[in-house]
Structure formats: C-alpha cells, structure tokens
C-alpha positions as CSV (number, residue, x, y, z in Angstrom):
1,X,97.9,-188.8,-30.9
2,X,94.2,-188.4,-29.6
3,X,92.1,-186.6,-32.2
4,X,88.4,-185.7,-31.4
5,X,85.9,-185.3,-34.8
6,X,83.2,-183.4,-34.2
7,X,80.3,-183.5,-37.0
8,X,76.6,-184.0,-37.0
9,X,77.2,-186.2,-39.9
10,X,78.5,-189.7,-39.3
11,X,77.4,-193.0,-40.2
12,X,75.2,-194.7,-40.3
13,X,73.7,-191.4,-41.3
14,X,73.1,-190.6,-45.0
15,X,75.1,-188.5,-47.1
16,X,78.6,-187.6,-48.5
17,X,79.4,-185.6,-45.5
18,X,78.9,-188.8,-43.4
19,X,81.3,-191.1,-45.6
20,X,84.0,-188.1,-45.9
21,X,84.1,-188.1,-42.2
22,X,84.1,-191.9,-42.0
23,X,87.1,-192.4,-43.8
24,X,89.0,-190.3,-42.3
25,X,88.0,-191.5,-38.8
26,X,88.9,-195.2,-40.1
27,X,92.3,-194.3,-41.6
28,X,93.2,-192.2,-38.9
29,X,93.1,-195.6,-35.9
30,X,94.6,-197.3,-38.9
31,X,97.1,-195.4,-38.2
32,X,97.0,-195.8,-34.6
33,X,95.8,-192.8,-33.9
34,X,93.2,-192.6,-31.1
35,X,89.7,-192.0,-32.4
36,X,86.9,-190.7,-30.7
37,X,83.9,-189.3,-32.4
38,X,81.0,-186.7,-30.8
39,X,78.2,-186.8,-32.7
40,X,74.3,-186.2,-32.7
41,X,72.1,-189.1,-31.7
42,X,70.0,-190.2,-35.2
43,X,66.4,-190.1,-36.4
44,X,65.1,-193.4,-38.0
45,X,64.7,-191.3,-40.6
46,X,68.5,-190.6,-41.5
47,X,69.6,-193.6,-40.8
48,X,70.5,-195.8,-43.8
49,X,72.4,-199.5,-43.8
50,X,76.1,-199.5,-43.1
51,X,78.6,-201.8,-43.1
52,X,82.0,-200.4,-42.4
53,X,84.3,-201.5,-39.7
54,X,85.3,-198.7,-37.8
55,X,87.4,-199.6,-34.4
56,X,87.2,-195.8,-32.5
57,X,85.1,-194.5,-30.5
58,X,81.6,-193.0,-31.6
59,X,79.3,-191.2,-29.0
60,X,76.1,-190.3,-30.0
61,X,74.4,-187.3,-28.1
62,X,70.7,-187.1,-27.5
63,X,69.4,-183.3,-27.6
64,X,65.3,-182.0,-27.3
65,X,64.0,-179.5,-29.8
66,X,61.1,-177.8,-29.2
67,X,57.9,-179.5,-30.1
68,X,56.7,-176.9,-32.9
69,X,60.3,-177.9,-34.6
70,X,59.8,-181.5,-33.7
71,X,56.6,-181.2,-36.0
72,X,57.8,-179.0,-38.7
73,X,60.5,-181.3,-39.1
74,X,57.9,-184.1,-39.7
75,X,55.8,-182.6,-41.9
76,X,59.2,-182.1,-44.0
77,X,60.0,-185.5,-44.0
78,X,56.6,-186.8,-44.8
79,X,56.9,-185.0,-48.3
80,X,57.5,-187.5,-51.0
81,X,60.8,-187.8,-53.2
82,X,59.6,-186.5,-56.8
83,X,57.9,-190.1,-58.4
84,X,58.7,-189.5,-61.6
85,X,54.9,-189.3,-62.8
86,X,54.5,-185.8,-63.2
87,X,51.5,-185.0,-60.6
88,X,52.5,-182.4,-58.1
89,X,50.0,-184.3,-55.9
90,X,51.8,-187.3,-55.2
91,X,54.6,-185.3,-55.0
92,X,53.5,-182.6,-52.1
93,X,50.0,-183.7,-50.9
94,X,46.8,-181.7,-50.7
95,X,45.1,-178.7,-49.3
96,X,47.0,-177.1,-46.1
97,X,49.3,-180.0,-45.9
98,X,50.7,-178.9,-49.4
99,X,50.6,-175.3,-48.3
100,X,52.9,-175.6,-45.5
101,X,55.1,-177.8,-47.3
102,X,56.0,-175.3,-50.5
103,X,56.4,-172.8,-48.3
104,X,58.8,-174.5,-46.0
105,X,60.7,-175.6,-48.7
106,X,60.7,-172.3,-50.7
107,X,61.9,-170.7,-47.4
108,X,64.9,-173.8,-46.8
109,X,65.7,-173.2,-50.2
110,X,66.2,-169.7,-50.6
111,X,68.2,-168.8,-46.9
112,X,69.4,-172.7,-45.8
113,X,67.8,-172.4,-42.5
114,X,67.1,-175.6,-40.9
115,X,68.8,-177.6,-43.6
116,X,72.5,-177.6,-42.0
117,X,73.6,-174.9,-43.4
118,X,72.6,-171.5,-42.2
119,X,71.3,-170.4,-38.8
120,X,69.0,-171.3,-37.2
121,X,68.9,-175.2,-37.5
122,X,67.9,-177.5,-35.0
123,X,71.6,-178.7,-34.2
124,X,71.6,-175.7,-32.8
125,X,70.0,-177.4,-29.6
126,X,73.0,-180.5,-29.9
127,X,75.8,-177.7,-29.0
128,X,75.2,-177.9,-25.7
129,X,74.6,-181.3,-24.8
130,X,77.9,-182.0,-27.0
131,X,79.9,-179.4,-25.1
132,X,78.4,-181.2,-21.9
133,X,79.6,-184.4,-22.7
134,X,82.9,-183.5,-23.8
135,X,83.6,-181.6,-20.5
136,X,82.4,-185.0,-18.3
137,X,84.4,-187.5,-20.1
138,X,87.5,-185.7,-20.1
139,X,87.2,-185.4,-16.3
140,X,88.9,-189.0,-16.2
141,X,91.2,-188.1,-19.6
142,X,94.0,-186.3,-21.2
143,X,93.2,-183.8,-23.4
144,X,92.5,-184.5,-26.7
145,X,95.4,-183.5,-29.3
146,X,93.7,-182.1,-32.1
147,X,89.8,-181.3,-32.2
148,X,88.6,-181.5,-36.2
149,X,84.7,-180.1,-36.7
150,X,83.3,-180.2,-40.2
151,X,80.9,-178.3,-41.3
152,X,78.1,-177.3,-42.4
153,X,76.2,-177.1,-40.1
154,X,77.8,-174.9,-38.4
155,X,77.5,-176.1,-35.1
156,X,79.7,-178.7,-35.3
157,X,82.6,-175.5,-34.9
158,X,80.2,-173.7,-32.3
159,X,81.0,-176.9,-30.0
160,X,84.7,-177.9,-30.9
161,X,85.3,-174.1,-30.2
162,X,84.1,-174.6,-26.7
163,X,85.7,-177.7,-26.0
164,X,89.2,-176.3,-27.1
165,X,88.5,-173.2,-25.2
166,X,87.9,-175.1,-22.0
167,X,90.7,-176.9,-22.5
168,X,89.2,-180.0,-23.6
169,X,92.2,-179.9,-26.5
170,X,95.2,-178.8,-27.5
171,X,94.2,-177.5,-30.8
172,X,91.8,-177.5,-33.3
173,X,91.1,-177.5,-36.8
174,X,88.0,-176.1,-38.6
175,X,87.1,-177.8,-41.8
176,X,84.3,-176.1,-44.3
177,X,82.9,-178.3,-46.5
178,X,80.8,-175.6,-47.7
179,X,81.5,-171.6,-46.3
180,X,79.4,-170.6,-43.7
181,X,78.3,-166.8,-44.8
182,X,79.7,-166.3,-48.4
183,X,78.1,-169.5,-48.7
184,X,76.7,-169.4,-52.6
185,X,73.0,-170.9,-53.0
186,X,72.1,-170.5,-49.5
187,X,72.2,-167.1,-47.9
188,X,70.7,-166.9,-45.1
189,X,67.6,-165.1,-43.0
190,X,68.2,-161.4,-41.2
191,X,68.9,-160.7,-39.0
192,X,70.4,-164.2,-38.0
193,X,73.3,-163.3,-40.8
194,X,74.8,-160.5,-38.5
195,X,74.8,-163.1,-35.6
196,X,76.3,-165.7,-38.0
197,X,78.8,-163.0,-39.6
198,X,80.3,-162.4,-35.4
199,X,80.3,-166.3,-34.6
200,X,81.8,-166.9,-37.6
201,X,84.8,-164.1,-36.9
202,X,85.4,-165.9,-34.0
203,X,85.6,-169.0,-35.3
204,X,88.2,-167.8,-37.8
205,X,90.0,-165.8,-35.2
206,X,90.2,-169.0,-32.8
207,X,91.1,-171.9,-34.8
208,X,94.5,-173.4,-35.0
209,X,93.8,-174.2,-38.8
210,X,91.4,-174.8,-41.4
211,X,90.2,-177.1,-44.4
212,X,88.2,-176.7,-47.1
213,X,87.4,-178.5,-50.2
214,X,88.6,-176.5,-53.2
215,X,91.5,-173.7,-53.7
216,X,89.1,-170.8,-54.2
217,X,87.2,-171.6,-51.0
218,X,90.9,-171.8,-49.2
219,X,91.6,-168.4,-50.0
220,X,88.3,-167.2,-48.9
221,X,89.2,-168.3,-45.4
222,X,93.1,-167.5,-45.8
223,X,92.3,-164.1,-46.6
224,X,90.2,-163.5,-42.8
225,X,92.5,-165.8,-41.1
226,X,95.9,-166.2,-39.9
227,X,95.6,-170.0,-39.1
228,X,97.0,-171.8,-42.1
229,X,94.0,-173.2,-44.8
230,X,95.0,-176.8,-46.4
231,X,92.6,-177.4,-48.7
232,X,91.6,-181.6,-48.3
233,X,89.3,-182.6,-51.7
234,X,86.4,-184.8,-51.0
235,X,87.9,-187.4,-53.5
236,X,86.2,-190.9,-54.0
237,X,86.2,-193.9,-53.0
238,X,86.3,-196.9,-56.0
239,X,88.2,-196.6,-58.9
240,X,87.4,-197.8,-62.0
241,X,90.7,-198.9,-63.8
242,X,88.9,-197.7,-67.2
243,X,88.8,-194.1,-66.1
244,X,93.2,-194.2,-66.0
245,X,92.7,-195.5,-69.9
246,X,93.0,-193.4,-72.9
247,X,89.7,-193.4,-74.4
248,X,91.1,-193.1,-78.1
249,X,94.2,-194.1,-80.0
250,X,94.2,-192.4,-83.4
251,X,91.1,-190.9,-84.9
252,X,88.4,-190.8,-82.5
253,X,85.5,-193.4,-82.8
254,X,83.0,-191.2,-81.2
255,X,80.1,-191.7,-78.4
256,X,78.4,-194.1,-80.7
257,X,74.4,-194.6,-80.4
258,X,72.9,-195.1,-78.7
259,X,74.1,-192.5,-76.3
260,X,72.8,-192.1,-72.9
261,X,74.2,-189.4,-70.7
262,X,74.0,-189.7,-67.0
263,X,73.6,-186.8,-64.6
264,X,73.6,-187.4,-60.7
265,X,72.9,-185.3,-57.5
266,X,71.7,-181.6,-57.4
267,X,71.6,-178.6,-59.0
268,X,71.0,-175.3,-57.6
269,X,68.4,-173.0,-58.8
270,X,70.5,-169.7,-60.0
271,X,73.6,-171.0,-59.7
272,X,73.5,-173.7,-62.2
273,X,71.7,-174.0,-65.0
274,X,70.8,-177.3,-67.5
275,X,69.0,-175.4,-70.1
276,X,72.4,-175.9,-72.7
277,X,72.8,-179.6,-72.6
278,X,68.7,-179.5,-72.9
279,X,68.5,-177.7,-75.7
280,X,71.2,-179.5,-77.5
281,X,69.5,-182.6,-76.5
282,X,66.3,-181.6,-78.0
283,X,67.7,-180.5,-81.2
284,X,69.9,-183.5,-81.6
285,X,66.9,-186.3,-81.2
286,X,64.9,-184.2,-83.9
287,X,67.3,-184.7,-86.2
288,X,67.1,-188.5,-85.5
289,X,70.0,-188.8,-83.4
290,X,69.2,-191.8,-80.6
291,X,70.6,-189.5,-77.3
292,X,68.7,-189.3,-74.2
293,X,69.3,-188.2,-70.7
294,X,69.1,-189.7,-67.6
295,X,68.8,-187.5,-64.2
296,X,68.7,-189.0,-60.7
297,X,68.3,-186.6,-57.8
298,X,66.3,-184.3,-55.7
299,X,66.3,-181.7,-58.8
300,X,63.9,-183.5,-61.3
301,X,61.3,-180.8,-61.0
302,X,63.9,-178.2,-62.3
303,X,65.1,-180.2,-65.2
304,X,61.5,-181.2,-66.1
305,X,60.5,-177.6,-65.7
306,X,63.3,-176.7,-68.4
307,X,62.7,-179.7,-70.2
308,X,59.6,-178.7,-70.9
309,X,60.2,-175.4,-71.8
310,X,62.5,-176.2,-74.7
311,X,60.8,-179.5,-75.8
312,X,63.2,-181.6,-74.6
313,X,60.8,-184.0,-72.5
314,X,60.7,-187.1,-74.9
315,X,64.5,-187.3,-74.4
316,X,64.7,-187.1,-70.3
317,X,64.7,-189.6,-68.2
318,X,63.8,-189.1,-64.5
319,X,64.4,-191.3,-62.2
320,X,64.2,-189.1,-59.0
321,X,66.3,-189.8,-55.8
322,X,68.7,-193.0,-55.5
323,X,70.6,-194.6,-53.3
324,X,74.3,-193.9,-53.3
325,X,75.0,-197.8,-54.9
326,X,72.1,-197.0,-57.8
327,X,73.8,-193.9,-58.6
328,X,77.5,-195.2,-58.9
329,X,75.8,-197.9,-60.8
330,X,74.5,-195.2,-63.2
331,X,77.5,-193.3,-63.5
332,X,79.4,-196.5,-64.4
333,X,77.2,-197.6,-67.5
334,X,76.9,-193.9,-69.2
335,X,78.0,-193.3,-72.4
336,X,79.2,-190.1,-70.4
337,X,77.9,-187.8,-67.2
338,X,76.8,-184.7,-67.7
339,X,78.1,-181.6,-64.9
340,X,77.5,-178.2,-64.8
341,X,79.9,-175.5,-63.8
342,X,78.5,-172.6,-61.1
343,X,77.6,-169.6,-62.4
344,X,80.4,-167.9,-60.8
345,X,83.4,-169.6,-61.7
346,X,85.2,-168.1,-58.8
347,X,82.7,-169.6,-56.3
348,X,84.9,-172.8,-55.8
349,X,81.9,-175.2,-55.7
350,X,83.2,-178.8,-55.8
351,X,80.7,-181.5,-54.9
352,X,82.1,-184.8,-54.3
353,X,79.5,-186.0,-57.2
354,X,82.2,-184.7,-59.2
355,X,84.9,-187.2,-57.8
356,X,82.6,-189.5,-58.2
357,X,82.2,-189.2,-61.9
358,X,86.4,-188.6,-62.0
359,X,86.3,-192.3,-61.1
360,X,83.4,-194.1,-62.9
361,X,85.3,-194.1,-66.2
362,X,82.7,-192.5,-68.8
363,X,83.7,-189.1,-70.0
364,X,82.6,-186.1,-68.4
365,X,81.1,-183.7,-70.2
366,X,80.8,-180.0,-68.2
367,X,78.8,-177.3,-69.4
368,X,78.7,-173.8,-68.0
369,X,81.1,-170.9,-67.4
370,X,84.9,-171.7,-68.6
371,X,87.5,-171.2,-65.5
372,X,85.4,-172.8,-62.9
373,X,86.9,-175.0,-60.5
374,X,85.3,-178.0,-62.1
375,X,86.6,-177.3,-65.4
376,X,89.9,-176.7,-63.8
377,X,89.5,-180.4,-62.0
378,X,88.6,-182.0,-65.1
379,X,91.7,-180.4,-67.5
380,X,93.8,-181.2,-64.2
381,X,92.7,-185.2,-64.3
382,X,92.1,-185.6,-68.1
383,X,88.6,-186.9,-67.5
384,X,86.3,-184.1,-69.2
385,X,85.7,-181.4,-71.7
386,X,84.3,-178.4,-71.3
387,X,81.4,-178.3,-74.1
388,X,80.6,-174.1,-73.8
389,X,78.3,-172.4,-72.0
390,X,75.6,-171.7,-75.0
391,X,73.2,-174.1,-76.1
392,X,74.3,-173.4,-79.8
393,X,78.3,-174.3,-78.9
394,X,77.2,-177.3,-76.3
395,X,75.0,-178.7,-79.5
396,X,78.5,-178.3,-81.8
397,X,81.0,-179.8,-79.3
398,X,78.8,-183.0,-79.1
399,X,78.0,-183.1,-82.4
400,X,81.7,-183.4,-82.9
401,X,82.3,-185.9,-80.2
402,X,79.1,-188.1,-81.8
403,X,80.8,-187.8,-85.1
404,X,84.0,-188.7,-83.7
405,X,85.9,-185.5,-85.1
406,X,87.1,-184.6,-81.6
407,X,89.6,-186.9,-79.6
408,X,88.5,-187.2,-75.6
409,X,91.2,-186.8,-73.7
410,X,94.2,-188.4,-71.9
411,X,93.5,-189.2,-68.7
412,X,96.1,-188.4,-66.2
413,X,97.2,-191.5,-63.6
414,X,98.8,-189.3,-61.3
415,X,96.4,-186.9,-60.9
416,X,93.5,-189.7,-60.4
417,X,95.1,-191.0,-58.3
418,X,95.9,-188.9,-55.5
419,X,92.2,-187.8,-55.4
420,X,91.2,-190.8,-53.8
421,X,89.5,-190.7,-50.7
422,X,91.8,-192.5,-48.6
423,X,94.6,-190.6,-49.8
424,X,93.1,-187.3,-49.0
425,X,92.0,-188.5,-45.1
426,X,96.2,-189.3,-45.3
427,X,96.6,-185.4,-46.0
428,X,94.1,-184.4,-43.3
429,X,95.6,-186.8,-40.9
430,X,99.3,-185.3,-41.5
431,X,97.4,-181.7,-41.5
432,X,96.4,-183.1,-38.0
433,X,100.0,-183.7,-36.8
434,X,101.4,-180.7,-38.3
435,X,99.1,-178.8,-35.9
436,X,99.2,-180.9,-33.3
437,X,102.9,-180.8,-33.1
438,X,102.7,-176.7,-33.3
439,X,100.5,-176.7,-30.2
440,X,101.5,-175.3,-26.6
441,X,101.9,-178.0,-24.0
C-alpha cells in the first residue's frame, strides 16, 4: 500500500500534533507500507531537536505569505513565554509593541485565527503549493492508495481533498484532531465561518472516512457524514510500569506530605476552570497542611490571576512553558496531576496531556463537570478520581485521600495498555487498509 500524510505538523516541528503524526508515519513503513509525507517547509522558530528514525519519504513545501503577515507573525513570536516573575513587562514589552501584541493575542484567542485552527491562517497560502507538488510528482507515479490529512489546521484537508479529486489517490481519510466549526474554545471570525461552514460540508461530503480523537467528537462527524468515523485516541508514548500497579492494598495510606500536585499544558479560558482545586489548595495550607501546586504551560497568567483572587498564591508554583522531556519529568515525580474536565461534558475534549498523565504513574486527580470524556477515560483505565466540581467537595475528596480514608483506584492493564501510541497508529493503519481495500480501481 502507498499512503500519502498530509499535515502541516511533522517533525522536527514542535508539538503533539507533530509526534501523533510521526508515529504513525514510522509504524506504518514498519509495516512495509510505502510512506511519503507533504508537509510545510519550517521556520527556525518551530523547529525543535529530533531524533527519530523515520525511513519514508518527507517533502517539505516552501510557500510566501504576504509581508504584513510575515511581520505580524514576528511580532507574535518575539513575545516572551510568561517568566514566572510576575511583571507584565518582561512578559509583553512596552508602549505600541505591547499594544499590538494583547490585541493580537486577545483576537487569536477568542476566534483561532491564525493559530491553526480557524480560517484564515497563513497555511492557507501552503494549499496550493502542496496541491502543486503533489500533481508533479505523481506525473512519474501510481496513485497513492490512501491520502490521510490531520487537522487542525484545516488546510491540511483543503489539499488532500484536491489531490484525491484529481486523482492523485484512491481514497482518503480526514482525521480531526480538534473539529473544525463546532470547534469549542475557538470560534471563529464572520464572516469567514459561513465560508468555513461550506468547505467544511464538502469536506464531509467527499471523504472516504474520518478520525477523530474521542467518541463524542465521532458522532459529531458521523451524524453529517456518511463515510464511516473510527475514532484513533492520541495515546502516549512511555509507560511507566508503576501506573499498571494498584496503588493500595488494604486501608489506604494516603498522599502523604509533602504533597505536590503537578498540572501540565493549557487550559482554556471559559471552558475550564482551576478555581476548585485553588481554593481547596488555599484552604488546606492554612490549616498547615504542606500541599503545593506546580503548573507548567502557556496558562500561568490565568492560574495566577485566580490564584490571586482566592489567596492561593503562596502555594503555586509557576514554572511557565517546558519542554516536552521537563514536563514528562514532572508528571513522573508528582504526588498526583491535577486535570480539569470541559465545561461541557459533551464537548469530547481529549488532549493527549491526558494520556500523558494515564502513563506517568501518579494518580490523577480531575476536577470539573462529572460525565465528561476525561472522567469517562480515567473510570475506563483506573488511573483517576473525579474530586467534584465545587471548591467545597474538591477540598473534602482530598482531604480524604490525604487522610488516607479513601482507596485510589485499580488500575486497569488492559485498558492502559491499548492506549499506547503505537498501538493506536496500528488502528489507523488498519483503518487505512479497510478503506483502501473499499476503493474503486
């Protein structure tokens, strides 16, 4: 089988997206499937160190964006990651520098644009070149079998829906990492959502199949689709053989001081909130109790913010943005990670932070709505509780874990272990065939 990935992620780009498309690109020749891989030419910028072997083909396509983009782009990238000292200053820079800054970022927060998710983004300019390329080099070759895109952004399905319709490929295979327009923090700028509602009709309308991370999200798509939806979690990609232990055996011992919980990654503004696990935290260490928090991410001016707010500041630590290896690191030496379920528990959100902490072996302690998909992945794996979604009933459960009066519980082999990454690229792979095989000559 030939199979064609299409993503602006890939390594040695940053990100989960790029290690999610990796694997599956490695496991895939491993299986002697023939790989080849169209994606966007990289910025110094994104690029981080990488390592892994990968014997398929990767091509690497050079596009222009206008110069005003080219620049806004840069004044984006120049702002800092948050330091950790408190000063907005360091943090955004001064005078009109700072304006244009907050209001970039206040725009890219609110709709997505220009951060790959929503429309417009400047991979919108990469399309073409991609669907260029494609159409020359399979002047001297066989259609590819399957086409995969994975999105967001979006564009990566705006080109593989090209190359299958010029008959670059026998059939193709949309995967959303995130949704395009029910996605939940980011929804978009009018009037580019009525163009992104018709090009995402005809995506759906089009593809041979889908993917998507998490049941709820499947049934989004299944429900404006005929193509069948398998749903392919992002998974992770060490295991810690602690994680398929049973934390107790008889009476529970407890967290034990001192206890330092660990949360990683982002949080969205309106969708999640931390202000229950703060509180707690704040009322715990005032009774004495030796608990802090650590937080490492792009989101430590929210949890300050709260922090702050409920006088929980003394007991948070902020360590800002990571690498991926610090992070894992931090996860690994918890007492236990904090997560926090979305605010609509039928939203579907699973970030592969959450596999991540499946994996690392500390309990996971989720706060939040009950009958989210996280709490659902947690009771599924044995690897968290659910502490409540008020501050009052978050500050009882972990009094009772500290106290050891409530048992953590059994972790679940099984389940574990078929969320690893490696064998969830198998299930992609065998999606692949499965559609492949379906496919008109």
């Amino acid at each position: 089988m030939r199979l064609l990935l299409v993503s602006p992620y890939f390594p040695p780009q940053r990100g989960a997206a790029s290690i999610r498309l990796w694997a599956l690109a490695r496991q895939a020749c491993a299986a002697g499937i023939e790989v080849d891989v169209l994606t966007t030419a990289k910025h110094p910028d994104q690029v981080i160190e990488w390592e892994g072997e990968f014997t398929g083909a990767v091509h690497e396509i050079e596009y222009q964006v206008p110069r005003i983009l080219r620049s806004l782009r840069k004044v984006h990238k120049q702002e800092e990651s948050y330091s950790g000292d408190g000063s907005a200053e360091s943090r955004s820079g001064g005078g009109a520098s700072k304006l244009i800054k907050g209001t970039l970022g206040r725009v890219r927060a609110k709709t997505g644009v220009y951060s790959s998710v929503r429309m417009p983004d400047l991979t919108d300019y990469w399309v073409g070149p991609a669907i260029e390329w494609a159409s020359e080099h399979q002047k001297t070759a066989a259609p590819w079998d399957v086409v995969v895109s994975s999105s967001g952004p979006y564009t990566a399905h705006l080109a593989a829906m090209e190359i299958k319709k010029g008959g670059h490929a026998r059939a193709w295979i949309a995967e959303f990492r995130d949704l395009w327009t029910a996605n939940q923090p980011f929804k978009g700028c009018f009037p580019m959502t009525l163009r992104e509602g018709q090009l995402e009709n005809r995506v759906l309308r089009s593809a041979d199949g889908l993917a998507t991370v998490s049941r709820p999200m499947g049934d989004w798509l299944g429900a404006r689709s005929n193509a069948p939806v398998e749903v392919i979690y992002n998974g992770y990609n060490e295991l810690k053989p602690e994680c398929l232990t049973s934390k107790s055996s008889g009476k529970p011992s407890g967290l034990g001081e001192p206890i330092r919980l660990v949360f990683t990654g982002r949080i969205y503004s309106g969708n999640q909130c931390p202000r229950a696990i703060l509180s707690a935290l704040a009322t715990l260490r005032k009774e004495g109790i030796d608990i802090t928090l650590a937080v490492a991410g792009s989101s430590c001016d929210l949890w300050e913010r709260h922090a702050q707010e409920l006088g929980a500041l003394d007991g948070l630590e902020l360590l800002g943005v990571v690498t991926h290896e610090r992070a894992i690191e931090l996860q690994r030496s918890a007492s236990a990670l904090v997560a926090i379920e979305w605010s609509d528990p039928k939203a579907g959100v699973l970030s592969s932070k959450l596999f991540e902490y499946i994996a690392a072996g500390p309990i996971v302690l989720l706060t939040g709505p009950g009958g989210g998909a996280m709490g659902e992945m947690l009771l599924r794996t044995g690897r968290g509780l659910h502490l409540g979604e008020s501050p009052e009933k978050v500050e009882l459960s972990l009094r009772s874990l500290i106290a050891g009066e409530q048992a953590f519980p059994e972790p679940i082999p099984s389940a574990i272990e078929e969320l690893s990454r490696s064998a969830q690229s198998q299930r992609m792979i065998e999606f692949c065939q499965r559609i492949a095989h379906s496919a008109p000559d």
